[in-house]
Steps between C-alpha positions, in 0.01 A plus 500: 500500500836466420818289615860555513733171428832541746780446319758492828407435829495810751675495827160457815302271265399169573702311225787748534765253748374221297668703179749614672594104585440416164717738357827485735444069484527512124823764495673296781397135299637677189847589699529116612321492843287224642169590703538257818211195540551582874475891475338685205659804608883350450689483192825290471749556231767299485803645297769257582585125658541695819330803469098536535318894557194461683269826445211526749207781389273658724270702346731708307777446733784289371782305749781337281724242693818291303830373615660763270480854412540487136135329416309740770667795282385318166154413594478864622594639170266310371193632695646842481463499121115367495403643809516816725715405745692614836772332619473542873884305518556239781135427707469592809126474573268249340103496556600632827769281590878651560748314314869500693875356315751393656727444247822445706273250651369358200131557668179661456237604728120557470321677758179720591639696756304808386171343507569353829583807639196696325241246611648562909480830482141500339394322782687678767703191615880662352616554852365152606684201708585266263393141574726168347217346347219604260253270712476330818508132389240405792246751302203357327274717349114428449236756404317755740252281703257868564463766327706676826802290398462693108767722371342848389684502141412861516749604715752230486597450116561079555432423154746781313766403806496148423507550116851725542594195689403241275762711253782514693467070569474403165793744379764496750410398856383113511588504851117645576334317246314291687422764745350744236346183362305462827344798513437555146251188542273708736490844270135480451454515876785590718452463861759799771661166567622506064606844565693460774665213314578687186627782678743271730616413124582908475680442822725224386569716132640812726783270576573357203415754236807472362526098444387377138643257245892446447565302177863391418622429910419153488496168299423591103305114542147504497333382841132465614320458835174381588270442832179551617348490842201235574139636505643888615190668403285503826126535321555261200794304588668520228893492446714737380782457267817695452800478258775692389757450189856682525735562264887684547397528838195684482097423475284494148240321557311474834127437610301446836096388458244308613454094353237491306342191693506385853875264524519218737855523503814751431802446291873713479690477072807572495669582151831654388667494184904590421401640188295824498364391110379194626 
């Protein structure tokens, strides 16, 4: 028998994105850049006392961001010379998210129209009425009590409808986090009741397709909300927090979920900051 020793990684191995991260950290460290302790996949640079170029990777899909054009063309040159690279120009559409300037306005928008639309029309629902709400408040959802009550998954896709959910509330539409939250706790077995309720979340996107986050229209100071309800979850009684952080106006950091243990009380924080560094 005989062996082969790999001298470069191939592209549909195993260790292959491992490599390929390897590889692009080291040429971006060498150029200056940071990898961020929040985000391994973010690289900051910064070039001046007002001037920092944050890179975001995806795979091998680069998004470059900085407060001036001349160190987005530098750090571009750079990559161009080690790598084989396409400059796309300005980004439009980001890991499915449509990216919208206003520069007159001095704001920017981030929406999923497209997938909002795709996901009604999969399921028929693109000439729906549009309800106000994702969710009734007054609904509480338990599990199927007979096996009559039982959602056949075969037919009605619950799990792959709540997932393309779950994407749209953690990228742009916080508004139905809690909502998608909800249901996503009953994915192992979904009851018609689940499906009616994720679908009345369909019903609330064909009105506001278009909505999404606007960055720039507000405040540039940092500000956070929190609450939580007092033992919402009807089976184990449980509360459920929520918060959101905003910053110039728009939301970028949100999250809605169960406590972990049973409160005997609720509490509201309240935090804002005039500095957006802070």
């Amino acid at each position: 028998d005989s062996a082969c020793h790999l001298q470069k990684a191939l592209y549909g191995l195993k260790q292959a994105p491992r490599a390929w991260h390897k590889r692009l950290k080291e040429e971006l460290e060498s150029m200056g850049f940071q990898a961020s302790q929040a985000d391994a996949s973010l690289f900051i640079l910064r070039t001046g006392e007002h001037c920092t170029v944050w890179l975001l990777v995806y795979v091998d899909d680069l998004l470059i961001a900085a407060s001036e054009l001349e160190p987005i063309m530098m750090v571009k040159a750079k990559l161009q010379s080690v790598f084989d690279v396409h400059d796309l120009g300005d980004a439009h559409f980001f890991l499915g998210m449509e990216i919208v300037r206003d520069r007159a306005a001095r704001s920017l928008k981030l929406s999923q129209a497209r997938l909002a639309k795709e996901l009604l029309l999969k399921h028929g629902l693109h000439d729906a009425k549009a309800t106000h709400v994702p969710m009734s408040p007054g609904l509480r959802l338990v599990k199927p009590a007979c096996a009559d009550e039982r959602l056949d998954v075969s037919l009605h896709p619950y799990s792959e409808l709540v997932g393309s959910l779950l994407y749209l509330s953690v990228c742009t539409r916080p508004e139905i986090a809690y909502a998608v939250g909800a249901l996503a706790r009953f994915a192992a077995c979904p009851s018609t009741a689940h499906w009616k309720a994720a679908k009345g979340i369909l019903r609330y996107l064909a009105g506001t397709a278009s909505l999404g986050l606007v960055f720039g229209a507000g405040s540039s100071g940092l500000q956070g909300f929190c609450d939580a309800d007092f033992a919402g979850d009807v089976e184990t009684r449980r509360s459920t927090t929520g918060f959101v952080f905003l910053l110039h106006g728009g939301a970028i950091s949100w999250s809605s979920r169960l406590q972990r243990t049973v409160a005997t009380s609720t509490a509201c924080l309240l935090y804002t900051s005039d500095a957006a560094d802070e």
